[in-house]
C-alpha positions as CSV (number, residue, x, y, z in Angstrom):
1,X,12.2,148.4,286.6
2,X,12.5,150.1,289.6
3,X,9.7,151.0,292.2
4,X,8.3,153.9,293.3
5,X,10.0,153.5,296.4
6,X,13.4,153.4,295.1
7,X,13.2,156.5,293.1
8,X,12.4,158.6,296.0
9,X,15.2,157.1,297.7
10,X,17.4,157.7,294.9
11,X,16.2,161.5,294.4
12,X,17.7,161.9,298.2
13,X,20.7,164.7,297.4
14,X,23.4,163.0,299.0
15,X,22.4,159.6,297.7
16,X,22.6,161.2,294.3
17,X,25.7,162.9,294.3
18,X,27.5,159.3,295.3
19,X,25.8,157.5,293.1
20,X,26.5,160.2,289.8
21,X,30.0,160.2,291.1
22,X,30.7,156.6,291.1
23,X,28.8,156.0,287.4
24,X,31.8,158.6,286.5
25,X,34.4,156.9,288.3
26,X,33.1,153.7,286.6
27,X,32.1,154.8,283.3
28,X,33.7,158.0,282.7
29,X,32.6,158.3,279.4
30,X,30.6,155.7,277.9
31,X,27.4,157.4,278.1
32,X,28.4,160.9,277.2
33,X,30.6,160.5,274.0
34,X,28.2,157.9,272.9
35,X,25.4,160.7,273.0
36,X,22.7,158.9,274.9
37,X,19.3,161.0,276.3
38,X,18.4,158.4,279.0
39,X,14.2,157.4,278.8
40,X,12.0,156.9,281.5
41,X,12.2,153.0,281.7
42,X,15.2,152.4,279.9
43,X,13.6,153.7,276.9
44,X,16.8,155.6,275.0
45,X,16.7,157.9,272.5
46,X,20.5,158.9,270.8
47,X,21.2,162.2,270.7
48,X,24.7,163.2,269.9
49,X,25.8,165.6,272.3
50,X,28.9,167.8,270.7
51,X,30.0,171.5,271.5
52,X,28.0,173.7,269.3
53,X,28.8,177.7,268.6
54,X,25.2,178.3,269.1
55,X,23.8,176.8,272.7
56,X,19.9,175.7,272.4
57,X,18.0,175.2,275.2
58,X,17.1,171.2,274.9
59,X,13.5,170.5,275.0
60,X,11.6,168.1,277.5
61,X,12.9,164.7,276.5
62,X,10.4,162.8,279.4
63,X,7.9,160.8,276.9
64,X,4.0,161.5,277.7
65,X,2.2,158.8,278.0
66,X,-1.0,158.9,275.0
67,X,-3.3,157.0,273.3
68,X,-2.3,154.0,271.0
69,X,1.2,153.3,273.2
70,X,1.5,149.7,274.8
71,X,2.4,149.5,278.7
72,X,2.6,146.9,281.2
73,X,1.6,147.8,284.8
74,X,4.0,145.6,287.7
75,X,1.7,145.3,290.8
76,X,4.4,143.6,292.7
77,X,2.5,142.5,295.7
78,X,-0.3,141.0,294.0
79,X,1.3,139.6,290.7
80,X,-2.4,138.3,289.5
81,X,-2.9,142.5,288.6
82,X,0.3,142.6,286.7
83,X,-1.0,142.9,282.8
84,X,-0.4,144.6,279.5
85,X,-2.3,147.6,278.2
86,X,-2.9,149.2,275.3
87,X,-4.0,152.6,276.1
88,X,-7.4,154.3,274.3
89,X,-7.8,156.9,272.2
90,X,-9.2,158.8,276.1
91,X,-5.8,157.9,277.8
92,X,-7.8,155.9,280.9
93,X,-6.6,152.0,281.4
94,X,-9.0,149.8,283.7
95,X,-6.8,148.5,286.2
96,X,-8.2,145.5,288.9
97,X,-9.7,147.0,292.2
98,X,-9.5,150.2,291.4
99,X,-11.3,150.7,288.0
100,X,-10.6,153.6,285.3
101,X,-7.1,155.4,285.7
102,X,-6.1,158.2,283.3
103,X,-2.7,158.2,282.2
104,X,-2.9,160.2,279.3
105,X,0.3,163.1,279.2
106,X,1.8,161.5,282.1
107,X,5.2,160.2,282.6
108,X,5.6,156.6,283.5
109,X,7.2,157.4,286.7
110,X,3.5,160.2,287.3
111,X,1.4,157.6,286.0
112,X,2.5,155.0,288.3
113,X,2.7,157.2,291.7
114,X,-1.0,157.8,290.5
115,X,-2.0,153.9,290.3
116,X,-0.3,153.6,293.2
117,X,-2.0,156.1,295.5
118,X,-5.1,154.6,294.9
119,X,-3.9,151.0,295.1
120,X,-3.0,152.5,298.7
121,X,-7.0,152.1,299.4
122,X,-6.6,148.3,299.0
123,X,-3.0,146.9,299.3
124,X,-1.1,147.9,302.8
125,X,2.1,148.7,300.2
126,X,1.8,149.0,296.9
127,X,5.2,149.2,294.9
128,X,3.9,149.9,290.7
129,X,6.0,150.1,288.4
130,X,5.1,150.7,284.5
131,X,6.9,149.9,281.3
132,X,6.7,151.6,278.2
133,X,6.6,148.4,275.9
134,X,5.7,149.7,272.5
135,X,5.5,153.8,271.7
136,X,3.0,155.1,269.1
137,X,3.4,156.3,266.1
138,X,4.6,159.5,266.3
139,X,2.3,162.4,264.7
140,X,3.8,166.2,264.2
141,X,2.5,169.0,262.5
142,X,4.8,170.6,259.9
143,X,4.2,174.1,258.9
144,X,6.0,177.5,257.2
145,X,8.4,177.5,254.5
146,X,8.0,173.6,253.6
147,X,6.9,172.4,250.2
148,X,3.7,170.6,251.2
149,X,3.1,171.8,255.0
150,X,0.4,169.8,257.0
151,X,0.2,166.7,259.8
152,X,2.8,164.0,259.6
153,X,2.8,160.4,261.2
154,X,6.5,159.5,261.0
155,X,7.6,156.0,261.4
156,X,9.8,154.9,264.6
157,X,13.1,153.1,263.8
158,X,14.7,150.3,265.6
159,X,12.7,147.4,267.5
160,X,9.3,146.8,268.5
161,X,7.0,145.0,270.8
162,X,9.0,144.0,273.9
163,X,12.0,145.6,272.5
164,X,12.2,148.9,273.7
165,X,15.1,150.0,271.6
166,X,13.5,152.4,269.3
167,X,14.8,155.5,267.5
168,X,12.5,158.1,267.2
169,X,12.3,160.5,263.9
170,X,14.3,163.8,264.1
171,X,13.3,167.3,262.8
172,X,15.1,166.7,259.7
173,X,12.9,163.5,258.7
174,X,9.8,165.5,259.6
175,X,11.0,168.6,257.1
176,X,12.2,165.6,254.6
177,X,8.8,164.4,254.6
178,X,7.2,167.1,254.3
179,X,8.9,167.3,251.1
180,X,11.9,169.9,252.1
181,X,12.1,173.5,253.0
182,X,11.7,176.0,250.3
183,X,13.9,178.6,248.8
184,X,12.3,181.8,250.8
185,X,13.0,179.8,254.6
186,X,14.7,181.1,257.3
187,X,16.4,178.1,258.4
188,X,18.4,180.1,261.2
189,X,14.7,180.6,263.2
190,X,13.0,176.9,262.9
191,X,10.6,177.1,266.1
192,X,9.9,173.5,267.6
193,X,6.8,173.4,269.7
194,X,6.6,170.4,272.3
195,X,3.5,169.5,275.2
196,X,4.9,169.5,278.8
197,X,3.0,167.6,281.1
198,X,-1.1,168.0,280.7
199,X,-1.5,171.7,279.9
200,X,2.2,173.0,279.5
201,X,4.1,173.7,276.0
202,X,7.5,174.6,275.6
203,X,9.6,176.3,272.5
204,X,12.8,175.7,271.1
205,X,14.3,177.7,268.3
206,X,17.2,175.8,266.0
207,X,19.6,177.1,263.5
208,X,19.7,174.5,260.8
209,X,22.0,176.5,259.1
210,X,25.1,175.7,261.5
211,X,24.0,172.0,260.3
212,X,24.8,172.8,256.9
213,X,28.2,174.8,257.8
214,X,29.4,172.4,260.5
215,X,27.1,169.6,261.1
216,X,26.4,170.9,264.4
217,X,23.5,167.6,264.5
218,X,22.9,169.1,268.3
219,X,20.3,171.0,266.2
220,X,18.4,168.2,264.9
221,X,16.5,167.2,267.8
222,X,15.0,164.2,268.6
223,X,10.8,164.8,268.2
224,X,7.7,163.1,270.4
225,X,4.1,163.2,269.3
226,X,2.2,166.3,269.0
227,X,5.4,168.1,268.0
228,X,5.0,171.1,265.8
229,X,7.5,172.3,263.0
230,X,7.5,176.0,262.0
231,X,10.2,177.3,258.9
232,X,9.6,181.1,258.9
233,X,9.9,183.2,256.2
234,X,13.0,185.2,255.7
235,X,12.9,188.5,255.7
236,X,15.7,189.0,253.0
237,X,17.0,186.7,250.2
238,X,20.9,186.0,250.1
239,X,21.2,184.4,247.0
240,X,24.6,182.5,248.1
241,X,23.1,180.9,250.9
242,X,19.9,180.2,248.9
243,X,22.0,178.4,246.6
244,X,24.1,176.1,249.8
245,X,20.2,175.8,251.2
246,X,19.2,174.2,247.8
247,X,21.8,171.7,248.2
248,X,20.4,170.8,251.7
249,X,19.4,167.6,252.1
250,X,16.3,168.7,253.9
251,X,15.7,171.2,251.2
252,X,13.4,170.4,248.6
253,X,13.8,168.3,245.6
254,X,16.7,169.0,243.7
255,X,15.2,167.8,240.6
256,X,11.5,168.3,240.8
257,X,10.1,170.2,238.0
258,X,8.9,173.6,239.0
259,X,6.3,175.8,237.2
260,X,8.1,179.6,236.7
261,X,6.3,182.4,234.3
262,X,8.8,184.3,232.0
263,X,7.9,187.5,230.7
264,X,9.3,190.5,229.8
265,X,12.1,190.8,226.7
266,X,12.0,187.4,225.8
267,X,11.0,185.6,222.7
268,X,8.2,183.7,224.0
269,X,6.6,184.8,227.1
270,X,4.5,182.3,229.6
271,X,4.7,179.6,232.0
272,X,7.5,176.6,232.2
273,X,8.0,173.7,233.6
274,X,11.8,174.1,235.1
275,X,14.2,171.1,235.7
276,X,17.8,170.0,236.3
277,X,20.0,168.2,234.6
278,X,22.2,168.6,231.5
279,X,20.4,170.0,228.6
280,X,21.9,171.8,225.3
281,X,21.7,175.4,225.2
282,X,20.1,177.4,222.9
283,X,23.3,177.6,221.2
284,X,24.5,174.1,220.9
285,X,26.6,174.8,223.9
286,X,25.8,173.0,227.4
287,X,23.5,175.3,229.4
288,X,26.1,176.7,232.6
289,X,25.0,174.5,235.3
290,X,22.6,171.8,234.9
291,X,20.2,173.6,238.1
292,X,16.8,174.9,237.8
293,X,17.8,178.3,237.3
294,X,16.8,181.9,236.0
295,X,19.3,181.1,232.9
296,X,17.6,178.0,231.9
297,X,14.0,179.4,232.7
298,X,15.3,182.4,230.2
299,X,16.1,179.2,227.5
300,X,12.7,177.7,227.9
301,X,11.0,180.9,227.0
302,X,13.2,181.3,223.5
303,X,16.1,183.6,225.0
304,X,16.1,187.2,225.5
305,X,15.2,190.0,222.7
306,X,17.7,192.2,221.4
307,X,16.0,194.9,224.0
308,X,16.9,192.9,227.1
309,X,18.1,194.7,230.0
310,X,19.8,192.1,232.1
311,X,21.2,194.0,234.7
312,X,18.3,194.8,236.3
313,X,16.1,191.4,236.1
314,X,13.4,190.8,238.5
315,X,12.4,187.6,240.3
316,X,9.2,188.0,242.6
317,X,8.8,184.6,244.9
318,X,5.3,183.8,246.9
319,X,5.7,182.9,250.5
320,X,3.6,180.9,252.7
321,X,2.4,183.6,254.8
322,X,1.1,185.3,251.7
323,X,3.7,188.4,250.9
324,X,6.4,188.4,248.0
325,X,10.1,187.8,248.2
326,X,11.7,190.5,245.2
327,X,15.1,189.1,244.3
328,X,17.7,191.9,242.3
329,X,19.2,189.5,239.4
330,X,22.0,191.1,237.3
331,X,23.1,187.9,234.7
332,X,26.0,190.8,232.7
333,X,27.9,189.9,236.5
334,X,27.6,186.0,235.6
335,X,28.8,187.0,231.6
336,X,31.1,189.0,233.0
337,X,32.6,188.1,235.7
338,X,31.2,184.5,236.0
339,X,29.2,185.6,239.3
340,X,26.9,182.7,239.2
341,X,25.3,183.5,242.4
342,X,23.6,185.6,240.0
343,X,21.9,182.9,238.4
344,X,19.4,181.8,241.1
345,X,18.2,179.1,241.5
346,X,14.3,178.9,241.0
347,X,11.4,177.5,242.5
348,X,7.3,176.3,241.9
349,X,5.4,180.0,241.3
350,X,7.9,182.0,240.4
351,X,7.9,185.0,238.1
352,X,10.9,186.5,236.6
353,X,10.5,189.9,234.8
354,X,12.9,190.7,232.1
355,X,12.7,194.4,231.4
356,X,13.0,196.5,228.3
357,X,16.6,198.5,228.1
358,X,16.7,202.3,227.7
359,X,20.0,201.6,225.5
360,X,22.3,199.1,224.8
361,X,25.8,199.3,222.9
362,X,26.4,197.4,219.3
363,X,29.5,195.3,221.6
364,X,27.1,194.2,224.0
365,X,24.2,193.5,221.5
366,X,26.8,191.2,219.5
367,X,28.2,189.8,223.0
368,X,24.8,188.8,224.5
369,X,24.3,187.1,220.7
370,X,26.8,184.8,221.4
371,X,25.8,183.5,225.0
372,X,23.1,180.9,226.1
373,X,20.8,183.6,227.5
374,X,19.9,185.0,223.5
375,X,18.6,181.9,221.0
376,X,20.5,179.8,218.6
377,X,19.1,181.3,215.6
378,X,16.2,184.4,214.6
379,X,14.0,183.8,211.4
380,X,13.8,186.8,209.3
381,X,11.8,187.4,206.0
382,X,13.4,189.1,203.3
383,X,11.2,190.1,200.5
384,X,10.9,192.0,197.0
385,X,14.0,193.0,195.0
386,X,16.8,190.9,196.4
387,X,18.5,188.0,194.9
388,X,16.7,185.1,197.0
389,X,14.5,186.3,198.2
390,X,12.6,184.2,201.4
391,X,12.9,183.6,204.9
392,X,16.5,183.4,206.4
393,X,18.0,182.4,209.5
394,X,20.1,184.7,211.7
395,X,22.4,184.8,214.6
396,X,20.3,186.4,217.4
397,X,20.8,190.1,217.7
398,X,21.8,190.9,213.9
399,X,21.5,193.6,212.1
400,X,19.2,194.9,208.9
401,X,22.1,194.7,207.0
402,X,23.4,191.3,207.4
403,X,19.9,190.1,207.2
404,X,20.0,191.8,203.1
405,X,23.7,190.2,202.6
406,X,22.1,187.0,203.9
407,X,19.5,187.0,200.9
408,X,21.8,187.6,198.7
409,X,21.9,191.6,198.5
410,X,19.8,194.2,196.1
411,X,18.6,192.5,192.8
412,X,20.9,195.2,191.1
413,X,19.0,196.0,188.1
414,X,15.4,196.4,189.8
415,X,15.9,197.0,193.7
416,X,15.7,200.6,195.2
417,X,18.6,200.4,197.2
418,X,18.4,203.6,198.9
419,X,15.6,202.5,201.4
420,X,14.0,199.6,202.7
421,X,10.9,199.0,205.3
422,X,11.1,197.4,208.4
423,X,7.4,195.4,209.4
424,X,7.6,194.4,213.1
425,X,5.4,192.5,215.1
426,X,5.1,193.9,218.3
427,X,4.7,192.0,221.4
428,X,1.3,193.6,222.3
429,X,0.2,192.5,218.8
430,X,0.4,195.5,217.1
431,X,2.0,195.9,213.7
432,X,4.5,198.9,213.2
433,X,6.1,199.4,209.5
434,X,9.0,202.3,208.7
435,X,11.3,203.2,206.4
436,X,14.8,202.8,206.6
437,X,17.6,204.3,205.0
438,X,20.3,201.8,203.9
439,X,24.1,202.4,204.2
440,X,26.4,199.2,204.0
441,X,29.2,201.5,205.2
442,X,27.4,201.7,209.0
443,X,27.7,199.6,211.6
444,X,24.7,198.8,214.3
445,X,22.7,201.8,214.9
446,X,18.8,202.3,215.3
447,X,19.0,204.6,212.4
448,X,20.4,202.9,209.5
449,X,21.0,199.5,210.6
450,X,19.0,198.3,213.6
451,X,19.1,195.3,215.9
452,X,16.3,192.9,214.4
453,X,14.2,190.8,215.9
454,X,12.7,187.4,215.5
455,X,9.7,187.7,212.7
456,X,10.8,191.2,211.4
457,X,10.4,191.3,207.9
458,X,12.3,193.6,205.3
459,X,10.9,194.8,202.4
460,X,12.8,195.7,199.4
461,X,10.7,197.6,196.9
462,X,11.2,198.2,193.1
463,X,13.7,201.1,191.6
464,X,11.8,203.7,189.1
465,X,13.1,202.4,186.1
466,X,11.8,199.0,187.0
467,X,8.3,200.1,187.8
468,X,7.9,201.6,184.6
469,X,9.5,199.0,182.8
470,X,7.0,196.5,184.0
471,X,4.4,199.2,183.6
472,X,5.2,198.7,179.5
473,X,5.5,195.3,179.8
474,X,1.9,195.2,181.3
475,X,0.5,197.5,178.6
476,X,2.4,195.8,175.9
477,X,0.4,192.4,177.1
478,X,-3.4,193.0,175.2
479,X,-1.4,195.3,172.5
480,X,0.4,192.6,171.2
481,X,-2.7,190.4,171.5
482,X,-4.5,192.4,168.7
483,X,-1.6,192.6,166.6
484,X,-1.8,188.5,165.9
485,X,-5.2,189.1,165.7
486,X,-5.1,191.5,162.7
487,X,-2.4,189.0,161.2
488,X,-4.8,186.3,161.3
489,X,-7.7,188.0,159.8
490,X,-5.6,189.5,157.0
491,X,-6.3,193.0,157.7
């Protein structure tokens, strides 16, 4: 270790410049391309140290000497007062002679020049040194845009004890165990906040996003204790770089289960529990990507209703500092044009809003029928004067018309076939019924042959000539009774 005379020699400017020229000479790269931050007392810390397109200004990299970290204090002259110390809670060591010293969010180098001024009282030349033989744990505060923000001891890597070789944790294993950033973060403004000296703070703003594009790791800085983390909120959503962000490693989990409410046009409106992986669609097809996305949040709550407008989706996200993200989502792109940027990717407390469309076009009805955002099948009663009568099953998004073909079409020789009525269940829980007109001839149109919807049921009432036949065949019940009675008494 050297002294705390040699240092101030060393820190002469001439003596300086010969000696960072010949470490050059010597070792012309060994230290640089390697990456190596140099420690007070041969403590290291790697840092890679590559051009980046974005210059940050690097934080103080001195450690600050605090409670819990393990030094030894060289009294050269008097080697009896050389000893090992683990320093309290307080930061104050009790050193031989001269009593309580506080070293707490000092240097090694300003902790020793202290012990050494008032050794001065006692020894004609004092010459300490101190050595940083085991660091503490290393406590940060993470905060923002993070899945569970709060404080953090994060282990140190490497040796320990006498072994000074130890790699400290980087912003990225703070935000990893934290449990990742969330989808509403602005990673291009992450604010770390570091202690200078006893009173001093300084701020450094990184741009994790260049880590993702170029893995510019010059932004991942090496962190001390009492570091604080901050992920803003970002002011607007990009859903492309929201979906690169969920594939962060630093992002959070990629396959935990996240609660989303659904409501709107869909089948079944509420709350889900949201996960990856590969699950069949509603339609026996695979659903389009295996993520935790608006698509498959639009499965889990039975597909969209035949009244879905899905160019003008809504998806309203909570931030941390209590306002709401709205995200535009228009899923006819992602049919369309296979836009899947449209299809965001969700997170815990989401809401998407599905709203009602002011008209939609028979082609697109039977379109959206066919894709994973409608359901597999629609159950549809079909009741009175048709040949089987019943419940039936139905490609979403059909039509009054095949839903009669489907049971079989009018019973021909009692069924009114000029009209039908429609029973709906509405979604507020009311309970409309009209009559329809039926004409075979017509394709999908509100009029004659309407979109139905999932518990509709069709009523098929009798013809005139069948209401008055069973009419007679109701009176001619209790006639015929008295005729067999009159029979039987002989009258």
């Amino acid at each position: 270790m050297v002294n705390a005379g040699s240092l101030k020699f060393l820190a002469q400017p001439a003596v300086g410049a010969a000696l960072l020229t010949a470490v050059h000479l010597i070792l012309p790269s060994a230290s640089l391309a390697q990456g190596q931050s140099v420690f007070p007392n041969s403590q290291t810390v790697p840092r890679i140290n590559r051009p980046v397109s974005t210059p940050i200004q690097q934080p103080d990299t001195n450690y600050l000497l605090g409670g819990g970290d393990l030094i030894r204090v060289n009294v050269f002259e008097v080697p009896e007062y050389t000893g090992e110390y683990q320093i309290p809670p307080g930061g104050a060591i009790n050193l031989p002679l001269i009593g309580s010293v506080s070293v707490l969010g000092l240097t090694t180098e300003q902790a020793a020049d202290i012990i050494t001024e008032k050794y001065r009282r006692f020894l004609k030349r004092p010459q300490i040194s101190i050595n940083l033989l085991s660091p503490r744990p290393i406590n940060v505060l993470v905060a923002g845009e993070v899945t569970r923000p709060g404080a953090y001891t994060l282990s140190l890597q490497g040796g320990a004890g006498n072994n000074p070789g130890v790699q400290y944790p980087t912003v990225l294993a703070a935000l990893t165990t934290a449990q990742g950033v969330t989808l509403a973060a602005d990673v291009t403004q992450v604010q770390l906040k570091r202690k200078t000296g006893r009173s001093g703070e300084q701020l450094v703003t990184l741009n994790l996003k260049e880590l993702i594009q170029t893995g510019n790791t010059a932004q991942d800085i090496t962190l001390r204790d009492g570091d604080v983390i901050v992920v803003p909120t970002a002011t607007t959503f990009n859903v492309a770089e929201a979906r690169n962000l969920f594939a962060a490693n630093f992002a959070a989990s990629q396959t935990a289960p996240r609660t989303v409410a659904v409501i709107g046009e869909v089948y079944r409106p509420g709350s889900y529990l949201v996960s990856a992986g590969s699950t069949d669609g509603q339609n026996g097809t695979a659903a389009s990507s295996g993520l935790p996305n608006v698509s498959r949040a639009i499965q889990l709550a039975g597909g969209i209703t035949s009244q879905a407008d899905i160019r003008n989706i809504k998806l309203r996200r909570p931030t941390r500092v209590g306002s709401e993200q709205t995200v535009d989502i228009n899923l006819w792109e992602l049919l369309k044009n296979g836009d899947v940027n449209q299809d965001v990717i969700v997170q815990d407390g989401d809401t998407i809003v599905i709203p009602t469309a002011t008209a939609i076009t028979p082609a697109e009805a039977t379109q959206l029928a066919t894709t994973t955002l409608s359901p597999a099948k629609i159950q549809v009663g079909v009741v009175g004067e048709v040949k089987q009568p019943g419940a039936v099953s139905l490609q979403a998004n059909s039509s009054l018309n095949q839903a009669l073909l489907a049971a079989g079409g009018f019973n021909d020789a009692r069924a009114r076939k000029g009209s039908v009525e429609l029973i709906r269940l509405n979604p507020n829980g009311s309970v409309t019924k009209r009559e329809i007109k039926v004409d075979f001839s017509q394709g999908i149109n509100e009029e004659s042959n309407p979109i139905l919807r999932n518990n509709d049921v069709v009523v098929v009432n009798r013809s005139g000539v069948a209401r008055t036949t069973d009419g007679l065949n109701i009176l001619a019940g209790p006639l015929g009774i008295i005729f067999n009675m009159l029979r039987f008494f002989g009258i």
